[in-house]
MDTraj code that builds the backbone (N, CA, C; nanometers):
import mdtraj as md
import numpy as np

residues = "UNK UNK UNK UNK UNK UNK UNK UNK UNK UNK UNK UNK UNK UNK UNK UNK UNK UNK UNK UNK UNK UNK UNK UNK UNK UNK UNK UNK UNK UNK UNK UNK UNK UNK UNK UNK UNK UNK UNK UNK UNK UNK UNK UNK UNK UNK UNK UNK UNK UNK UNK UNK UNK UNK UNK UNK UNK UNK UNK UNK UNK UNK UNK UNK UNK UNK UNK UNK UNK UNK UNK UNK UNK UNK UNK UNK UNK UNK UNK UNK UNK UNK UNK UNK UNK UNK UNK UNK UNK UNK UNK UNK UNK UNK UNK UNK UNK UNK UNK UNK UNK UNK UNK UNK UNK UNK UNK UNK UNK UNK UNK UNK UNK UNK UNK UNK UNK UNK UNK UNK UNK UNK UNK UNK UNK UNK UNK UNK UNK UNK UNK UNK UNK UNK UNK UNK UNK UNK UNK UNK UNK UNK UNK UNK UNK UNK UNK UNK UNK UNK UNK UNK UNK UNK UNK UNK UNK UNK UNK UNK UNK UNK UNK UNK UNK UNK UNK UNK UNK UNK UNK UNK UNK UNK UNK UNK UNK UNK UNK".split()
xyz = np.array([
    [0.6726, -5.9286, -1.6391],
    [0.8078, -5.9706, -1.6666],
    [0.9084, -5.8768, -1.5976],
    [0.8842, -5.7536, -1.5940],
    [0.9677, -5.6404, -1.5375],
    [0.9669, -5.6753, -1.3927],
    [0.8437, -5.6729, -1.3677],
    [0.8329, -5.6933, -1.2074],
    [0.9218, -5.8454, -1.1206],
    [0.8635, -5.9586, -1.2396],
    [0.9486, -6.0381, -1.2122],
    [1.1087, -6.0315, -1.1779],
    [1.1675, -5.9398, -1.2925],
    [1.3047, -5.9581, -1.2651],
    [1.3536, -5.8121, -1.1739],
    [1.3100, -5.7029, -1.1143],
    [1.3214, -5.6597, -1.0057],
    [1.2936, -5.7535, -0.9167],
    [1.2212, -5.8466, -0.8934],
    [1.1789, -5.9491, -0.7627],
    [1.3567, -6.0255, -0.7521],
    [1.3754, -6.0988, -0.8536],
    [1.5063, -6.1543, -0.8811],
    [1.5973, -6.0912, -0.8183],
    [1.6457, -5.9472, -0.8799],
    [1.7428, -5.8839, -0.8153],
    [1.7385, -5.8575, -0.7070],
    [1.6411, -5.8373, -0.6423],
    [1.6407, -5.7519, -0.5404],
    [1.6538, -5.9194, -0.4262],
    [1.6016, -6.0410, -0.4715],
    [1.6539, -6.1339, -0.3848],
    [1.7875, -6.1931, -0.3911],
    [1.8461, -6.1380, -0.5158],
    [1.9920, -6.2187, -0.5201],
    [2.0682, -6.1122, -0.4115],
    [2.0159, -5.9941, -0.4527],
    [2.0936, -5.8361, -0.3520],
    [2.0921, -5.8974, -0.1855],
    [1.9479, -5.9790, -0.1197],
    [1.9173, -5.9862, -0.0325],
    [1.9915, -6.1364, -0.0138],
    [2.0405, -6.2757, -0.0458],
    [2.1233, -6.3567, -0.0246],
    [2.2469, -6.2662, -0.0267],
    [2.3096, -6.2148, -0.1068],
    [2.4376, -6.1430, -0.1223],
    [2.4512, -6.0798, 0.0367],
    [2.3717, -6.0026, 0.0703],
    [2.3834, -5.9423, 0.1985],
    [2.3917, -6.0196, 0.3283],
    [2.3096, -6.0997, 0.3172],
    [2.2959, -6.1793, 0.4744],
    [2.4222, -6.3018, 0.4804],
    [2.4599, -6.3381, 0.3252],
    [2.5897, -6.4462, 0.3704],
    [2.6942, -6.3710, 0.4755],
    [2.7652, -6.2736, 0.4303],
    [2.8434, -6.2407, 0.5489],
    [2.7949, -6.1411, 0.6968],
    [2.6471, -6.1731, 0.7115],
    [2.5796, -6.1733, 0.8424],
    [2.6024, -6.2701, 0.9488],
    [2.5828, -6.3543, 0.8208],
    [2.5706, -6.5312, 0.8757],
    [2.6414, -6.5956, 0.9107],
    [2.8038, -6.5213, 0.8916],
    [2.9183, -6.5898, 0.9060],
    [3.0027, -6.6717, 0.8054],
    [2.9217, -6.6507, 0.6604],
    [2.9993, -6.7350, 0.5648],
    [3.0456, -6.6619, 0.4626],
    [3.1888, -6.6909, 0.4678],
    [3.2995, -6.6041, 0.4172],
    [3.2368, -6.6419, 0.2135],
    [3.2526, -6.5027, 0.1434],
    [3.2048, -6.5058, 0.0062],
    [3.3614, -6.4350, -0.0289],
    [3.3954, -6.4918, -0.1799],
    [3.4374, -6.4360, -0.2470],
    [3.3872, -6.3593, -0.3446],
    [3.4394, -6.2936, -0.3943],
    [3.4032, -6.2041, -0.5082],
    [3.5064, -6.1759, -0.5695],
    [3.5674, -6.2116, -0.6950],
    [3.6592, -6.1930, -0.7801],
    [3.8161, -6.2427, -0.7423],
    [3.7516, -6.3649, -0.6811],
    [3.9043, -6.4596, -0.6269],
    [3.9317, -6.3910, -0.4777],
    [3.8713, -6.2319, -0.4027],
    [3.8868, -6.1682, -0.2629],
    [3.8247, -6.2005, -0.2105],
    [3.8823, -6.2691, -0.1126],
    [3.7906, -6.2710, 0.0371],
    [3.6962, -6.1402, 0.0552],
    [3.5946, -6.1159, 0.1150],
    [3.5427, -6.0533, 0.1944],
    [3.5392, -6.0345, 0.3481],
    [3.5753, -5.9478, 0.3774],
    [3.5710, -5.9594, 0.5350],
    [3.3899, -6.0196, 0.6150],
    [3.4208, -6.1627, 0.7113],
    [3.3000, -6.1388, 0.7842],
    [3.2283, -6.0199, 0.8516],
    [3.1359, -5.9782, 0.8200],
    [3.0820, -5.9001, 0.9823],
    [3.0074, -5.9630, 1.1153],
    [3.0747, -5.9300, 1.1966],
    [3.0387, -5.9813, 1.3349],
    [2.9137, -5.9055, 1.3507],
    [2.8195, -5.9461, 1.3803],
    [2.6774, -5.8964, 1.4122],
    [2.6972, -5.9267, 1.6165],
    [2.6555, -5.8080, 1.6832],
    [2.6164, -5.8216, 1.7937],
    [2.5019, -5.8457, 1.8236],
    [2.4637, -5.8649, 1.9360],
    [2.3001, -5.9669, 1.9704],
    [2.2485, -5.8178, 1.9904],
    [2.3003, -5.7069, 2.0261],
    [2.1958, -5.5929, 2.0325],
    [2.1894, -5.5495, 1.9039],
    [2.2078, -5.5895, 1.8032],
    [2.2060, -5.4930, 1.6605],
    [2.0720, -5.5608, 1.5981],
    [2.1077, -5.7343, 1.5916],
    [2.0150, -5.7875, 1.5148],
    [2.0880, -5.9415, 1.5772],
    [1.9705, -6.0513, 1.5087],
    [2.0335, -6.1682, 1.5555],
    [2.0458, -6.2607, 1.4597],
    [2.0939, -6.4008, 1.4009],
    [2.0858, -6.4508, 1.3233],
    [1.9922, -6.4421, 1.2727],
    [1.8885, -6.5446, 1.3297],
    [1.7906, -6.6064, 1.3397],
    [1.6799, -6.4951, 1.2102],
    [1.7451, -6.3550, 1.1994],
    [1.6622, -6.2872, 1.1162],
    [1.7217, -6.2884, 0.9839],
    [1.8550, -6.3298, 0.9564],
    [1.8912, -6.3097, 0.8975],
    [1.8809, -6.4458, 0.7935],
    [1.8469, -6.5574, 0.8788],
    [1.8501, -6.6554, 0.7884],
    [1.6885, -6.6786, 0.7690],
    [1.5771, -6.5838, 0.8350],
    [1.4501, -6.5162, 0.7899],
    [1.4838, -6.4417, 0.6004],
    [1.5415, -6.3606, 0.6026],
    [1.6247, -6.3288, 0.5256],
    [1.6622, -6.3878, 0.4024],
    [1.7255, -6.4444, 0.4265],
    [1.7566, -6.5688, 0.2983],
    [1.6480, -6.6565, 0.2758],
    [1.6080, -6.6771, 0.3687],
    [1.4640, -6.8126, 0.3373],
    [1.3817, -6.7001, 0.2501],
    [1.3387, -6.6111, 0.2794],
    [1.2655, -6.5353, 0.1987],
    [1.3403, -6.5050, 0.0222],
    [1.4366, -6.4888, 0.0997],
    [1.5092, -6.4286, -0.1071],
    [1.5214, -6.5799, -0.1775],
    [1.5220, -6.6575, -0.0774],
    [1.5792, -6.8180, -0.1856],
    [1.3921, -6.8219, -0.2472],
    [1.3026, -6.8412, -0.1298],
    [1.1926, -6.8287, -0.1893],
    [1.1676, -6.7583, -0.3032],
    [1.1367, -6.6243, -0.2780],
    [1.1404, -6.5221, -0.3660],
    [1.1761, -6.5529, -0.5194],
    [1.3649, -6.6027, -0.5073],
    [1.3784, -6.6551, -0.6658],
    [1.3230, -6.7574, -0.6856],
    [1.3310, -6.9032, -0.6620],
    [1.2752, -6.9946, -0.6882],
    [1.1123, -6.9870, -0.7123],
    [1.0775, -6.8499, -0.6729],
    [0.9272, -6.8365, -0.7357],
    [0.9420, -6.7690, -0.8588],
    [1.0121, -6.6673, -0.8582],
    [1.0439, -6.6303, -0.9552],
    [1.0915, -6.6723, -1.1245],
    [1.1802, -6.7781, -1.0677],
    [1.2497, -6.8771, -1.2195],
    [1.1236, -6.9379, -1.2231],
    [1.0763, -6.9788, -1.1502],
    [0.9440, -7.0517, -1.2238],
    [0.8509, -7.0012, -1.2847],
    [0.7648, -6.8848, -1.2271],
    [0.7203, -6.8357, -1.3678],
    [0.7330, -6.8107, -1.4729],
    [0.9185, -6.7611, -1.4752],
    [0.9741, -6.7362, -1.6444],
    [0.9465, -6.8792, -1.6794],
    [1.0075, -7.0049, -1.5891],
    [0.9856, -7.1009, -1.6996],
    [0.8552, -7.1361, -1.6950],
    [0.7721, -7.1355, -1.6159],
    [0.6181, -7.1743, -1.6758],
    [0.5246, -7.0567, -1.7410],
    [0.5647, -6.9462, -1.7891],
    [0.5494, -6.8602, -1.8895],
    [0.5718, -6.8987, -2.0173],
    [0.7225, -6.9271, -2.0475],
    [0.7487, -6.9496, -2.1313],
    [0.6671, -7.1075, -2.2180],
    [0.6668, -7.2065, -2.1142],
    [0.7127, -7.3441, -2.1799],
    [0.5202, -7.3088, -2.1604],
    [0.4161, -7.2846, -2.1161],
    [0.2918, -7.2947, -2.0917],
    [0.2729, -7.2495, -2.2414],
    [0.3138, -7.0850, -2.3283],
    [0.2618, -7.0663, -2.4856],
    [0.3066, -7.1631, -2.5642],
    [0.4516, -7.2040, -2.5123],
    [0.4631, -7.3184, -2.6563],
    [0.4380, -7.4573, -2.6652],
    [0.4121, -7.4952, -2.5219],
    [0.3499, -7.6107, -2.5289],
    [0.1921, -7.6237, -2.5693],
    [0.0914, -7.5496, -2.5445],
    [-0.0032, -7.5039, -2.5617],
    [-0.0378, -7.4952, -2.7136],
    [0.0190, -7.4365, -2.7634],
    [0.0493, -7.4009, -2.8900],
    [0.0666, -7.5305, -2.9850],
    [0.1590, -7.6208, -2.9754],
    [0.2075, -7.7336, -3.0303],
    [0.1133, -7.8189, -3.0179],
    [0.0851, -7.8370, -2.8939],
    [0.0345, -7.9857, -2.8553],
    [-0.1369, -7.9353, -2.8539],
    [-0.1903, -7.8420, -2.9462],
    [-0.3142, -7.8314, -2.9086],
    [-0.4317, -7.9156, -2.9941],
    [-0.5423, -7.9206, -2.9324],
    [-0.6448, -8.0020, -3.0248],
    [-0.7599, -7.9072, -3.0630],
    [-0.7815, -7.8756, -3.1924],
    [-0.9015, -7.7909, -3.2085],
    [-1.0017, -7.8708, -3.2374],
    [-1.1107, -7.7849, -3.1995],
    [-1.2437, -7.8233, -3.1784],
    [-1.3308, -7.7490, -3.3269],
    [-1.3667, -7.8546, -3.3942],
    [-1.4279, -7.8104, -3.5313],
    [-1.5900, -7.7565, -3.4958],
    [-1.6207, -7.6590, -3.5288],
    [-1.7275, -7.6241, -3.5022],
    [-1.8218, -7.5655, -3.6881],
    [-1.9100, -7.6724, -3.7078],
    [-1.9752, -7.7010, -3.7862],
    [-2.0935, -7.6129, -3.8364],
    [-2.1045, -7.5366, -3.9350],
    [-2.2624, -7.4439, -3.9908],
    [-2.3028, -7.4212, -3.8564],
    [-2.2436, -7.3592, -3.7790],
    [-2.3123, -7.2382, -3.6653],
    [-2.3172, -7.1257, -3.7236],
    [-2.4110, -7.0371, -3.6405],
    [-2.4746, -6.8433, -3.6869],
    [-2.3866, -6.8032, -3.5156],
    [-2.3412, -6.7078, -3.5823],
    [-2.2865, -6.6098, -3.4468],
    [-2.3806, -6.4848, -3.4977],
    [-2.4029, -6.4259, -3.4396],
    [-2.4826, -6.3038, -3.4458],
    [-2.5242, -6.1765, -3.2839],
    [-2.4188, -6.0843, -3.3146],
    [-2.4136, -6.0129, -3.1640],
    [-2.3910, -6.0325, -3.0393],
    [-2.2376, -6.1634, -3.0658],
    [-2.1862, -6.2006, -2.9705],
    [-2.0638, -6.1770, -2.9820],
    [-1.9752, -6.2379, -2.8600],
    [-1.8131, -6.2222, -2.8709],
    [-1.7854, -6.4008, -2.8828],
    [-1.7417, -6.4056, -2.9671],
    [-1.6832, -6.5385, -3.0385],
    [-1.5357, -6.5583, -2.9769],
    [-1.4793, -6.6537, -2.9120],
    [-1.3373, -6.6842, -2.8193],
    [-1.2700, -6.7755, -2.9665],
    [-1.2059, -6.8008, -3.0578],
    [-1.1221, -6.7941, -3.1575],
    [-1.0191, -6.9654, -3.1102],
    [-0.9284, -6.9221, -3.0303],
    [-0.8084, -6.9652, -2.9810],
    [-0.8757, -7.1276, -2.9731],
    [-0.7807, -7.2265, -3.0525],
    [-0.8328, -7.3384, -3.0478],
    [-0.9465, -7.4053, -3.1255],
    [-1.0263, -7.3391, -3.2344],
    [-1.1168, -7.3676, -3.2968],
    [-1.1531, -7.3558, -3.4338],
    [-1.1267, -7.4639, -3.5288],
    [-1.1989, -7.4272, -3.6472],
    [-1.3772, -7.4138, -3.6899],
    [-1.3301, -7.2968, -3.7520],
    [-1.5337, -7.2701, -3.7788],
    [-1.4909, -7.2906, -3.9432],
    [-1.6053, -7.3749, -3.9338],
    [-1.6263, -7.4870, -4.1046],
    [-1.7780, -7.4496, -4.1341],
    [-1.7652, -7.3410, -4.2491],
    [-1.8692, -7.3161, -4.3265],
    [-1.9818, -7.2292, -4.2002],
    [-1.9459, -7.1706, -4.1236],
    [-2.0043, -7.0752, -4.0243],
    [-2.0610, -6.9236, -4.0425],
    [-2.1720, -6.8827, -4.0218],
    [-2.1861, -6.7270, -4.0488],
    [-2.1307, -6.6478, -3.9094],
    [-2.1169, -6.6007, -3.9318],
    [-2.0362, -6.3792, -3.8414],
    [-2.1396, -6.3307, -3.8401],
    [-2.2031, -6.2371, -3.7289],
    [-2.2460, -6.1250, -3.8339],
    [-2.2795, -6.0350, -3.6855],
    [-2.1782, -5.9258, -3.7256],
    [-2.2102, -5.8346, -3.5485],
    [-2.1050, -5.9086, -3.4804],
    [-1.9742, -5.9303, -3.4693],
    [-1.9409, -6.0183, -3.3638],
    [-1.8017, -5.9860, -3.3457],
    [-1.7983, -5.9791, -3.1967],
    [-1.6646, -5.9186, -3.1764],
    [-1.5852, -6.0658, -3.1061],
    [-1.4162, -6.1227, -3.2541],
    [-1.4111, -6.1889, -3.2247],
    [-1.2588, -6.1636, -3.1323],
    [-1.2459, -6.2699, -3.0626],
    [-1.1476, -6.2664, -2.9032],
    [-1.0229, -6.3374, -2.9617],
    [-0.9297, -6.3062, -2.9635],
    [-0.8114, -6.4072, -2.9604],
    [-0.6627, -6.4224, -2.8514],
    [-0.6987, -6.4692, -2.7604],
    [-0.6342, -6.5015, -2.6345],
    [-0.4712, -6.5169, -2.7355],
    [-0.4301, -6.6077, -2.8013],
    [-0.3214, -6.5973, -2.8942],
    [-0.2609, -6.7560, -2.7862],
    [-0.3004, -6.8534, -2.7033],
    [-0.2721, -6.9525, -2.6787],
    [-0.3111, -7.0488, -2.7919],
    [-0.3874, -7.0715, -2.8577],
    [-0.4021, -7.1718, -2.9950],
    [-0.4278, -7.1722, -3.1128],
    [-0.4110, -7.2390, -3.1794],
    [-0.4506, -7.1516, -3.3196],
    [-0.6202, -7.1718, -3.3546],
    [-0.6102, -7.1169, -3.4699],
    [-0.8081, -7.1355, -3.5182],
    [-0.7639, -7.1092, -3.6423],
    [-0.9293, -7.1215, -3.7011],
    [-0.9027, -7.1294, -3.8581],
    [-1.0717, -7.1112, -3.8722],
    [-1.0681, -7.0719, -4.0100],
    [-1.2093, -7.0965, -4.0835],
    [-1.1795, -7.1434, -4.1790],
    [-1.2555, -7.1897, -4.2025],
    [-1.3312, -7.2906, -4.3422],
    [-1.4054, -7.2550, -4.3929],
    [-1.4600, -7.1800, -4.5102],
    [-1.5796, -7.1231, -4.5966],
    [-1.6614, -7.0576, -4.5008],
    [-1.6033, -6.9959, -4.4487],
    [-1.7557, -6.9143, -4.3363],
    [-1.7308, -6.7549, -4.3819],
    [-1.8455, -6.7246, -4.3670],
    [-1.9180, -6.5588, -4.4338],
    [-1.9185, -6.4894, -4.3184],
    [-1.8768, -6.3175, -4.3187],
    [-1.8756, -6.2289, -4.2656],
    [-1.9629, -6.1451, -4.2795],
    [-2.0485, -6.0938, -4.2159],
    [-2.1479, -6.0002, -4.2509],
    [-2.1496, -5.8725, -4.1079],
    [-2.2041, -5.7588, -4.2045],
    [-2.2309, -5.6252, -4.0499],
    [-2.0648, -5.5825, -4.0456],
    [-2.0497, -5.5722, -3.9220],
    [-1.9843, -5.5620, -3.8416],
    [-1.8576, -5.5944, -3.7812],
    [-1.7858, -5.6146, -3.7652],
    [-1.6833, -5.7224, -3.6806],
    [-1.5569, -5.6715, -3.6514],
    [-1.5735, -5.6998, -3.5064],
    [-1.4357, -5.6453, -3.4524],
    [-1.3440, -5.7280, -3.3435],
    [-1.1941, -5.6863, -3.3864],
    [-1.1016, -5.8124, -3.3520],
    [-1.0192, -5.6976, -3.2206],
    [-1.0274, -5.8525, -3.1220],
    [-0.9764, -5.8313, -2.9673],
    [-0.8821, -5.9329, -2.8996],
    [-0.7921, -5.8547, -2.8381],
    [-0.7107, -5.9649, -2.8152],
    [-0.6705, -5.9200, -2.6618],
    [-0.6452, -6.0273, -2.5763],
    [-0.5184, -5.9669, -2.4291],
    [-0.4084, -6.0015, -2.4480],
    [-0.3493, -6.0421, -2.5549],
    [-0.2403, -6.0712, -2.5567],
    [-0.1234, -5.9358, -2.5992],
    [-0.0880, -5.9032, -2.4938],
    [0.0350, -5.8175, -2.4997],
    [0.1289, -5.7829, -2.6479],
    [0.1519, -5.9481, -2.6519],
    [0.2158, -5.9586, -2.8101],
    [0.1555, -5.9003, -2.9326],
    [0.0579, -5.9845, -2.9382],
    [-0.0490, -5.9386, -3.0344],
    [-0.0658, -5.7993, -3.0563],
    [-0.1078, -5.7557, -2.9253],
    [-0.1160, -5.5711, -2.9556],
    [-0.0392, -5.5331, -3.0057],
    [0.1222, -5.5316, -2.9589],
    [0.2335, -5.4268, -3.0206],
    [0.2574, -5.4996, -3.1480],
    [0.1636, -5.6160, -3.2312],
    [0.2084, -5.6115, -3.3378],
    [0.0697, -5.5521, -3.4194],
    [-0.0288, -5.5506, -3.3856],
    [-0.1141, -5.4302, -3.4287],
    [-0.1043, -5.3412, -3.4042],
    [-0.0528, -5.2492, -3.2852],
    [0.0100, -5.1024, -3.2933],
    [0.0912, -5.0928, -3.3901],
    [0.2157, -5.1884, -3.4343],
    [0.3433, -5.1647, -3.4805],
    [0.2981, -5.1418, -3.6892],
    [0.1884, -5.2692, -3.6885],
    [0.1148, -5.2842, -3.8439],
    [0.0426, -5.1165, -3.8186],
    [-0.0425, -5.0693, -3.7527],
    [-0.1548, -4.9510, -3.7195],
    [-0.0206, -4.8501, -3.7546],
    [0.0723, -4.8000, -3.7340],
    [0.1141, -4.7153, -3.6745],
    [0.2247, -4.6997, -3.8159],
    [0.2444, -4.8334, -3.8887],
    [0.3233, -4.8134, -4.0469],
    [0.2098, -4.7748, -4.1182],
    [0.0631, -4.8225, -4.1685],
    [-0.0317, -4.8116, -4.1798],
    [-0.0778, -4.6803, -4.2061],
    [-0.0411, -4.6003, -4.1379],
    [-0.0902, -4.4404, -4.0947],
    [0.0053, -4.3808, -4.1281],
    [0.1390, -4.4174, -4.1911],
    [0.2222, -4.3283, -4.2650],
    [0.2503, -4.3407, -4.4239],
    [0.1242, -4.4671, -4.4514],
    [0.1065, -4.4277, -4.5690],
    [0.1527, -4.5582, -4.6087],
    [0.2205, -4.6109, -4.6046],
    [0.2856, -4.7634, -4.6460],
    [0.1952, -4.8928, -4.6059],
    [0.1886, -4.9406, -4.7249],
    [0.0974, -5.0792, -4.7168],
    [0.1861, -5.1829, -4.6736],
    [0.1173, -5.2860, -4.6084],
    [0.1669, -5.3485, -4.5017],
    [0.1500, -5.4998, -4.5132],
    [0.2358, -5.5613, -4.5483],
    [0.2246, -5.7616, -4.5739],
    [0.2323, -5.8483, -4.4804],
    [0.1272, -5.9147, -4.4221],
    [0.1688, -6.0500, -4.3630],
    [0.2908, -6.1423, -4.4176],
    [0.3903, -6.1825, -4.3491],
    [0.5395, -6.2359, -4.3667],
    [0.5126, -6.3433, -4.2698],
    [0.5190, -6.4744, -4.3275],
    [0.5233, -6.5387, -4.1731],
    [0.6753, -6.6008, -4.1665],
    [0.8180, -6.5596, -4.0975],
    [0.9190, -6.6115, -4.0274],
    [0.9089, -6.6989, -3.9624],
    [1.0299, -6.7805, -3.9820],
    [1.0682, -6.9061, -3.8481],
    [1.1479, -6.8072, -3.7583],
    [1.2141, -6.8491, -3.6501],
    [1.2533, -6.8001, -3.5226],
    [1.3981, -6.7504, -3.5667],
    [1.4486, -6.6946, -3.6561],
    [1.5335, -6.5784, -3.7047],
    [1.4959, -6.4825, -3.7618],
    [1.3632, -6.5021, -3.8041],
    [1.3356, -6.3595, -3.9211],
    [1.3467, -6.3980, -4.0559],
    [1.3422, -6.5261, -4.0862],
    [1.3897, -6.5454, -4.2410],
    [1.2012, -6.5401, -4.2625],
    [1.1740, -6.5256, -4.3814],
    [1.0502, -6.5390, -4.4374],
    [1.0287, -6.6769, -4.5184],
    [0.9141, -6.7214, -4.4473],
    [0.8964, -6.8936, -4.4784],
    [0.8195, -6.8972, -4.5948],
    [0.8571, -6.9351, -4.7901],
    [0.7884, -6.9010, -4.8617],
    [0.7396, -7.0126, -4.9167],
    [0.6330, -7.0779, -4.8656],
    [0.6268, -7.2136, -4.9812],
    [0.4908, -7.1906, -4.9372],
    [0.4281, -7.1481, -5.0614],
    [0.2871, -7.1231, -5.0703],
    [0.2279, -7.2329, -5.0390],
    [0.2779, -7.3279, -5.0430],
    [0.1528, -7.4628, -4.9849],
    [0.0658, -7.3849, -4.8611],
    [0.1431, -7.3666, -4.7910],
    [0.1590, -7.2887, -4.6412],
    [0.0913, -7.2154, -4.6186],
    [-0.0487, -7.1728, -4.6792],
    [-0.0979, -7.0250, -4.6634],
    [-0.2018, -7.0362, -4.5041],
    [-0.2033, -6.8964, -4.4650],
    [-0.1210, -6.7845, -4.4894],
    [0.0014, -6.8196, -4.3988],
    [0.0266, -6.8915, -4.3101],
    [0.1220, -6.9440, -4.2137],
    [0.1148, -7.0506, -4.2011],
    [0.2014, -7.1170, -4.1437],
    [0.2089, -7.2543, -4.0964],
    [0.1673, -7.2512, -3.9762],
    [0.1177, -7.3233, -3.9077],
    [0.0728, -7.3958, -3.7649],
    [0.1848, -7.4118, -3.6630],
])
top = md.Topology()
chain = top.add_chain()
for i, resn in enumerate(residues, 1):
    res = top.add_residue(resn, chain, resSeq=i)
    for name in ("N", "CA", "C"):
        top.add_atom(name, md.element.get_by_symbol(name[0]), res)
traj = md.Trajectory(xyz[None], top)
């Protein structure tokens, strides 16, 4: 995301520069800008509108990942179909989570994965041994660092599940979150 929006700036910096290369007068705060005359021994158009083709590229690659970042988790998310997975044994494997209910399933030794693109669920399934929870999701971590890290100063710590202000959503039908 960081990298993304250095890419941004640094192509809006690079259109900003080459318009009055190019000969096309910009304002900025209702002032003209003076053109600069480019001589053929300095540099020549032809690089300059190299130049812009690259920074227009550049952003237009850019806005698109924010928006297919963004709209890819929540569409994903919404529109997903889980896959019920029925009295299976996991035993000394890594179990992938995201997208799947396990209905009446045993654990046992198993390190489970949660990508954080869909939801999952269990249904009456038993834990046994072992078991340890993994995720790549960026998000996910800093909210287990953030739980780990209150945790370790001594204060016990509640799952809250919020809608998209922070209010806390309480209607126990709902457990432990809504979908």
């Amino acid at each position: 995301m960081l990298l993304d929006l250095i890419v941004a700036l640094g192509a809006i910096a690079a259109i900003i520069s080459a318009l009055p290369a190019l000969g096309i007068d910009i304002r900025i705060f209702g002032r003209k800008k003076h053109v600069i005359a480019l001589s053929s021994a300095t540099t020549s158009k032809w690089r300059w509108w190299l130049v812009m083709a690259v920074a227009c590229l550049s952003l237009s690659g850019t806005s698109y990942n924010w928006y297919r970042a963004r709209r890819l988790d929540v569409e994903s998310w919404q529109s997903h179909t889980q896959e019920t997975i029925y009295a299976k044994s996991y035993r000394n494997e890594i179990v992938e989570l995201d997208g799947k209910i396990f209905d009446h399933c045993h654990f046992e030794n198993v390190k489970l994965h949660f990508h954080g693109r869909a939801p999952f669920g269990f249904n009456q399934s038993d834990f046994g041994g072992e078991v340890w929870l993994g995720t790549d999701n960026i998000a996910i971590r800093n909210y287990i660092s953030v739980n780990a890290a209150i945790e370790k100063l001594g204060v016990k710590t509640h799952l809250v599940c919020t809608d998209s202000h922070g209010n806390p959503i309480s209607d126990p039908s709902l457990a432990p979150c809504p979908q």
